[in-house]
N, C-alpha and C positions, 0 to 999 in steps of 0.2 A: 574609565569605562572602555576607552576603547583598543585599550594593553588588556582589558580582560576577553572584551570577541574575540582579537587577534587571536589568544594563545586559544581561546577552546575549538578555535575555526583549526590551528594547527593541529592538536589534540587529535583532533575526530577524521582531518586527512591520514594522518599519521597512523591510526589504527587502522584505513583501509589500507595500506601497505602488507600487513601480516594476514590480509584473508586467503581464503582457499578454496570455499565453493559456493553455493547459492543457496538463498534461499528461497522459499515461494513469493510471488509476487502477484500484482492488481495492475489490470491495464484503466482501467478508470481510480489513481494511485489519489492523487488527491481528491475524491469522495471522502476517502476515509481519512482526515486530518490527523489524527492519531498515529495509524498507521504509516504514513508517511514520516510526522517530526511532530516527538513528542513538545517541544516546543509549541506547537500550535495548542496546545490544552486551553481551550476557554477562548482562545481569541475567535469572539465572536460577537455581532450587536444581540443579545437575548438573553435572555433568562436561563437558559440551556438548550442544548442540543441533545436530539437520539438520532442513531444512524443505522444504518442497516444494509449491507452487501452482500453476494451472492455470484459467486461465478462456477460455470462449468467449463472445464477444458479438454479436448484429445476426447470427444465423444465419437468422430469419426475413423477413429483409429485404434482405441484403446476397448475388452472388453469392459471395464471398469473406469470409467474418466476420473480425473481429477476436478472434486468438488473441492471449492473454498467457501466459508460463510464467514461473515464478519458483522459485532453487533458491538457498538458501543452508545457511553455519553459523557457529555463534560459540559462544566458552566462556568461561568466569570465570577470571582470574588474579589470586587476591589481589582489591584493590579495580581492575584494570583487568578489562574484556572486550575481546577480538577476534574477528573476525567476516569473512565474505566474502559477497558477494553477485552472483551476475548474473540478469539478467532480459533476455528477447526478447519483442517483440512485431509480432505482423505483421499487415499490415491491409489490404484492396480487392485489385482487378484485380491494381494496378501491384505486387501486391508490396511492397508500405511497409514497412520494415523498421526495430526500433528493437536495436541489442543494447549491454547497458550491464554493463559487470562493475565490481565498487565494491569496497575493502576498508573495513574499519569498525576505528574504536579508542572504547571508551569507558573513563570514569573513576566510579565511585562513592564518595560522599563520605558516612558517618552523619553527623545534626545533631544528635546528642543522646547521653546515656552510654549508654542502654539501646538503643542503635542500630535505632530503630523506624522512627523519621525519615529518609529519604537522599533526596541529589539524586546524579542523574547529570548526566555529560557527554559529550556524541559526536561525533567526523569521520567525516567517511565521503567517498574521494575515489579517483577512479578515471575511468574515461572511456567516453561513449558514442557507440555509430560509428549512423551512420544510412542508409538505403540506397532507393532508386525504381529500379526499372525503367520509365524515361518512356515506352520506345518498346512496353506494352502500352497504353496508355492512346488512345481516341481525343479528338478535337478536334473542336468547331463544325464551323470550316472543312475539314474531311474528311469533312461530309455529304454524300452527294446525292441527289436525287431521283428517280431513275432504278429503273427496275424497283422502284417502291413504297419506295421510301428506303433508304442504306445509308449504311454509313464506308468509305470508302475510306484504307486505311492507307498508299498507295503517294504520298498526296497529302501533302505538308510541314504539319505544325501551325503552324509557325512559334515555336512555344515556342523560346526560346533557352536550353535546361539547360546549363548550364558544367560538370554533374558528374553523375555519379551515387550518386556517397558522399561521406562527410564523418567526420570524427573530430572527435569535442566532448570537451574536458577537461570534468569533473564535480566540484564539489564542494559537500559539506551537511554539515549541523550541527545540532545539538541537546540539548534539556535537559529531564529529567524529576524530577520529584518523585513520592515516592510511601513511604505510610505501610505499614510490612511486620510488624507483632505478630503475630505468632502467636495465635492462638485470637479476635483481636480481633472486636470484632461487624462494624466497619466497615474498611474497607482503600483509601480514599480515592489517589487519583491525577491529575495531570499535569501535560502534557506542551506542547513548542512545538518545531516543525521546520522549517527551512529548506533548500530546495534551488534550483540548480544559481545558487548565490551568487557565480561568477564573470561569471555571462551573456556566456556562449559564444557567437561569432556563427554563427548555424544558418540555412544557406540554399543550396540548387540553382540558382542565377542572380548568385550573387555580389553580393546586395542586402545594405543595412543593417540584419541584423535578427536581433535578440540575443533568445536566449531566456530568456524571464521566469522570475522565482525564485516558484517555489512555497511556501506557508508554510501548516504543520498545526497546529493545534492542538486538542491531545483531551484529554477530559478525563472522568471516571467516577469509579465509587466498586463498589468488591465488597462486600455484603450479604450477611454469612453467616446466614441465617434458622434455621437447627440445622446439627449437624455433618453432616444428608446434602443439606442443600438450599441454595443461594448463586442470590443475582442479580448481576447486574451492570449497571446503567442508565451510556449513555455518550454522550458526545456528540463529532462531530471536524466543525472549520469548515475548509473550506480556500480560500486566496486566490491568485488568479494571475492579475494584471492582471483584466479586465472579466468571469472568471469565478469565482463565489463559489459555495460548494457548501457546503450543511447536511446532517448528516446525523444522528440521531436513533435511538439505538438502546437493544434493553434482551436481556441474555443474561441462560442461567438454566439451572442443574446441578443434578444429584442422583444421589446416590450408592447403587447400591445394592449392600449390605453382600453380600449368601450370595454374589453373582456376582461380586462387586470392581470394579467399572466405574461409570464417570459416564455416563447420557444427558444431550447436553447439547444444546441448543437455543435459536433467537434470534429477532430481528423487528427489521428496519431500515427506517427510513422517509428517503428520501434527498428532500428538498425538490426538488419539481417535476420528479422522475426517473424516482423508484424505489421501488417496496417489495419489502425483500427477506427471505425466510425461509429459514435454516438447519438442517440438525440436525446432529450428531453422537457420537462415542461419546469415550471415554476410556478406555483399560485399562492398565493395567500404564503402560509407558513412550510407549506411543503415543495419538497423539491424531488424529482423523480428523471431517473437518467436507465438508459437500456444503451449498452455496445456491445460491439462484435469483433473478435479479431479472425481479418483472415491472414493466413497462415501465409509467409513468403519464404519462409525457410527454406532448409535442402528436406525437409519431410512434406514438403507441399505437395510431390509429387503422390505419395501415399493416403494424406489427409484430401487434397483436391482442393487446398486451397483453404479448407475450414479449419477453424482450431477454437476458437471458444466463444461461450457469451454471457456477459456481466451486467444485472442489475443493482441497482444504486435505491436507494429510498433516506431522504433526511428531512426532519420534523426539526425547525427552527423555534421554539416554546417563549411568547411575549416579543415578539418581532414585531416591528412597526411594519407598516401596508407598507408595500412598495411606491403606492402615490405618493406617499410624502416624503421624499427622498430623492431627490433626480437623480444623481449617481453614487452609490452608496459601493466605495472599492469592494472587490471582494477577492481573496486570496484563493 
């Protein structure tokens, strides 16, 4: 078993070697377990999960921002979980359109008798279609100078688009570890992801150019400080060709007893991006999370500091009450 983690932990470093540029991403990243490592499919205490995400970005700067939505679910079967996932994203003038629907399968393995220990395993494979409307866009050579400058759209760009949509096969992988005792002080975790591992060729001009495999790796530990209080300090690096992204975070719950609910709340520090802060609540089976990132970039200066903000919404279905449970890890 553990000649088989090694080689797929090498596997999945080994194809972020060959990426090339980015994808879109979530600053509240693990909300969405799926989207993070498809490995997480199922690992959850319930009957199933539905989730539901929402971000706007570059509303201060862009006449069109960049909207993401994300909706999936996934449940436990035995030591399998399954899962489904789609997400859209849309972005500028032109319309950019990204819509990707995935299904997910993983495997849970205990390492030990008292099944404290497990790794998981996950696919996740499915296809994303992508989509421009060229003809909102103008071009240089459709300036002109006349009556104080314009675009002239009636004049040829000269762009030669071959298409206006495309369909990409999709497919990613992953594998997590992760320590689950019950009442334990610490509950230690992770994880390593890879996506779009066939590299797809993605392109409006029928050029050579394969989109590069993204690869996550996160990793944290939950700190149950007493049965009403937990932190959770975490870290997730991501690699995709010549973009590398750190990002530095520390959550933190409590419980309070007469009302039954967790407020729960965070702080992310994304290297040379973002600082982002969250809150949220916890009751019964639902959980609900709102951040914000501001903006720390070299475009801070333009934005003023603003750049996006992310709602979170998940429905945990056959959850035991939080009463009964003093520390119940959670990933």
């Amino acid at each position: 078993m553990k000649k088989i983690i090694k080689a797929f932990f090498v596997i999945l470093i080994a194809f972020g070697n060959v990426a090339k540029a980015q994808d879109f991403h979530l600053s509240l990243y693990d909300c969405a377990p799926l989207f993070l490592n498809p490995a997480m499919t199922g690992v959850i205490d319930a009957k199933f999960r539905v989730h539901a995400q929402y971000r706007n970005q570059w509303n201060s700067v862009a006449y069109k921002p960049f909207n993401t939505a994300l909706i999936s679910a996934d449940m436990p079967k035995g030591k399998w979980g399954f899962g489904i996932q789609v997400i859209n994203m849309r972005a500028g003038i032109g319309n950019y359109n990204v819509f990707q629907a995935m299904l997910s399968a993983g495997y849970t393995v205990p390492l030990d008798k008292k099944k404290s220990h497990h790794v998981s395993f996950g696919l996740q494979g499915g296809f994303t279609q992508k989509s421009v409307e060229y003809k909102l866009y103008t071009w240089d050579n459709q300036y002109t100078g006349a009556n104080g400058g314009s675009f002239n759209t009636e004049v040829s760009s000269n762009e030669n688009f071959k298409r206006q949509s495309q369909m990409l096969p999709q497919l990613n992988a992953g594998v997590l570890y992760y320590y689950a005792k019950q009442q334990s002080r610490i509950n230690p975790f992770l994880g390593v992801s890879g996506f779009n591992l066939t590299r797809p060729k993605e392109t409006f001009f029928d050029q050579a150019n394969y989109l590069p495999i993204r690869v996550y790796t996160h990793a944290g530990v939950r700190v149950n400080i007493s049965e009403l209080l937990f932190a959770i300090p975490k870290v997730l690096i991501m690699n995709q060709g010549s973009a590398f992204e750190q990002t530095y975070a520390l959550d933190a719950g409590y419980f309070f007893k007469n009302d039954k609910f967790f407020l729960l709340a965070g702080f992310t520090y994304r290297a040379k991006d973002a600082s982002i802060v969250y809150a949220g609540l916890r009751k019964d089976n639902y959980i609900f999370k709102l951040g914000y990132d501001f903006n720390t970039s070299t475009l801070k200066t333009a934005s003023k500091t603003r750049g996006a903000f992310e709602l979170s919404f998940t429905y945990l279905a056959g959850k035991k009450s939080v009463t009964e449970i003093k520390n119940c890890p959670r990933l």
